[in-house]
C-alpha positions as CSV (number, residue, x, y, z in Angstrom):
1,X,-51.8,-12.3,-187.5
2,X,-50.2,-15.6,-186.2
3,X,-51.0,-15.6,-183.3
4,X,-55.5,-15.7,-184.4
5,X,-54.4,-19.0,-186.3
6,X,-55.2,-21.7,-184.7
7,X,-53.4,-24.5,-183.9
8,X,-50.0,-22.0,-184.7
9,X,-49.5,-20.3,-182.0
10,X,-51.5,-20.2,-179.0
11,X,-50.0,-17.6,-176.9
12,X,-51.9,-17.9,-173.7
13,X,-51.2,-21.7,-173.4
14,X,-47.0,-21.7,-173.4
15,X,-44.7,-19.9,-172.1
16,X,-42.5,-17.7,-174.1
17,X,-39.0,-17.9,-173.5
18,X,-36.3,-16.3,-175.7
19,X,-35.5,-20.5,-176.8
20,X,-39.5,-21.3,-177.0
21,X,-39.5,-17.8,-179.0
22,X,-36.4,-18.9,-181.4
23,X,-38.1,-22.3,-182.2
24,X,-41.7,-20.7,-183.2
25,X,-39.7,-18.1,-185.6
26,X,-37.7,-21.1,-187.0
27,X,-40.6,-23.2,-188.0
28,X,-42.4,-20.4,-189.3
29,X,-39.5,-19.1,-191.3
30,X,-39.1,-22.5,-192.6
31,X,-42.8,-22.1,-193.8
32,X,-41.4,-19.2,-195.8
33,X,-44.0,-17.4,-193.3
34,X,-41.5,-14.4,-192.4
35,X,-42.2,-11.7,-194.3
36,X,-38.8,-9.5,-195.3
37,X,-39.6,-5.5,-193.6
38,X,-35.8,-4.4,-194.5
39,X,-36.0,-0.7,-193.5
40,X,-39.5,-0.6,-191.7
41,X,-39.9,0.9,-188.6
42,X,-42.2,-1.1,-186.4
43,X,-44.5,0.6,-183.9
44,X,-47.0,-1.7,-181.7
45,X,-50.2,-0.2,-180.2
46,X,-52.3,-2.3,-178.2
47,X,-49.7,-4.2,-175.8
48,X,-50.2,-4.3,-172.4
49,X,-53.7,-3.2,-171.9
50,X,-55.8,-6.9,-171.1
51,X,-55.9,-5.6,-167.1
52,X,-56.4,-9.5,-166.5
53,X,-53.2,-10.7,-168.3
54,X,-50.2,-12.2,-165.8
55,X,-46.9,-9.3,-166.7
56,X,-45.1,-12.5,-167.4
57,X,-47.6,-13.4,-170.5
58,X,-47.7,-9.5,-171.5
59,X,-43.9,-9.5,-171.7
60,X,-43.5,-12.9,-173.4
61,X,-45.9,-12.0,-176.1
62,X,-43.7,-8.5,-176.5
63,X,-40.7,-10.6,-176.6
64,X,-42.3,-12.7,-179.3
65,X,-42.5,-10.1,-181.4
66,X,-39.9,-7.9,-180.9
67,X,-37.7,-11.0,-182.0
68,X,-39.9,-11.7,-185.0
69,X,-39.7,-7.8,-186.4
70,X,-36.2,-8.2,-185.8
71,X,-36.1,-11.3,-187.6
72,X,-37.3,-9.7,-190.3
73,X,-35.1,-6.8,-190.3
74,X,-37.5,-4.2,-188.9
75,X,-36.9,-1.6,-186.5
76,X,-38.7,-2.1,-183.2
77,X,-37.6,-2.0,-179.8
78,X,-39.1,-2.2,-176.6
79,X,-39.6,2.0,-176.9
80,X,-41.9,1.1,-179.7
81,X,-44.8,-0.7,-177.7
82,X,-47.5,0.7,-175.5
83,X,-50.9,0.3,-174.7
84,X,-52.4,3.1,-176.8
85,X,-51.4,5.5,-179.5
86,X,-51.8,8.0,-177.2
87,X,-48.6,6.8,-175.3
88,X,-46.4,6.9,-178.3
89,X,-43.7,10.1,-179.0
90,X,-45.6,13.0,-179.9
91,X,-44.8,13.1,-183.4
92,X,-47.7,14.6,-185.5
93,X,-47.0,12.4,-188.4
94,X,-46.5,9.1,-187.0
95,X,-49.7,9.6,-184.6
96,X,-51.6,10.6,-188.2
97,X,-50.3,7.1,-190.1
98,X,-51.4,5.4,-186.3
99,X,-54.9,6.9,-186.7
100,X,-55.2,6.0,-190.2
101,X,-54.1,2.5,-189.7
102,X,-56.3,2.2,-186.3
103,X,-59.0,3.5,-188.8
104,X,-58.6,1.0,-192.0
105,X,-58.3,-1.8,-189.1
106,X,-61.6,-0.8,-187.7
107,X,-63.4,-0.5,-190.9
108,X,-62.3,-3.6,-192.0
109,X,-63.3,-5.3,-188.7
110,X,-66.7,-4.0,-189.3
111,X,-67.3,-4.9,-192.8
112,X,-65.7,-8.7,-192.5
113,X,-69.4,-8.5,-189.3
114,X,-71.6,-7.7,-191.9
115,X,-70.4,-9.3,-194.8
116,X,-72.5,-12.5,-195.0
């Protein structure tokens, strides 16, 4: 993801404004680094749930990527974030593809540890 790259972007370190927001896009976009998701519906899991992050950082980071996946020509709004899966809609199959995502992101998190 962009922001784990270093020297990218470094979330905690600026602030992100909607103009700070619109610059980062535009420089990756012209690094051809905004993928196309015409159609996609964007759900984010996860947001929100670092107890020692200031609001202002937590909704800055939301903003970022709310305006990237729109960028991009996904669906996502602001109805589409929370902290855990368990705070989503309760749609059967959408928590399903969540848990299978959550599942294949573990797994892979374990193998790249133990993978010398």
């Amino acid at each position: 993801m962009w922001e784990d790259q270093r020297g990218r972007i470094e979330f905690p370190h600026e602030k992100l404004t909607p103009k700070r927001i619109d610059e980062l896009l535009e420089h990756l976009a012209s690094e051809k680094r905004v993928a196309d998701l015409a159609d996609v519906e964007v759900w984010i899991a996860g947001a929100r749930i670092h107890r020692d992050s200031p609001r202002v950082f937590e909704d800055g980071v939301e903003g970022f990527w709310l305006a990237a996946f729109s960028r991009m020509g996904a669906k996502a709004t602001a109805e589409h974030c929370a902290p855990s899966l368990r705070d989503f809609p309760t749609n059967p199959e959408l928590f399903d593809l969540l848990m299978a995502g959550a599942r294949a992101a573990r797994a892979t998190s374990v193998a790249e540890r133990i993978t010398p």
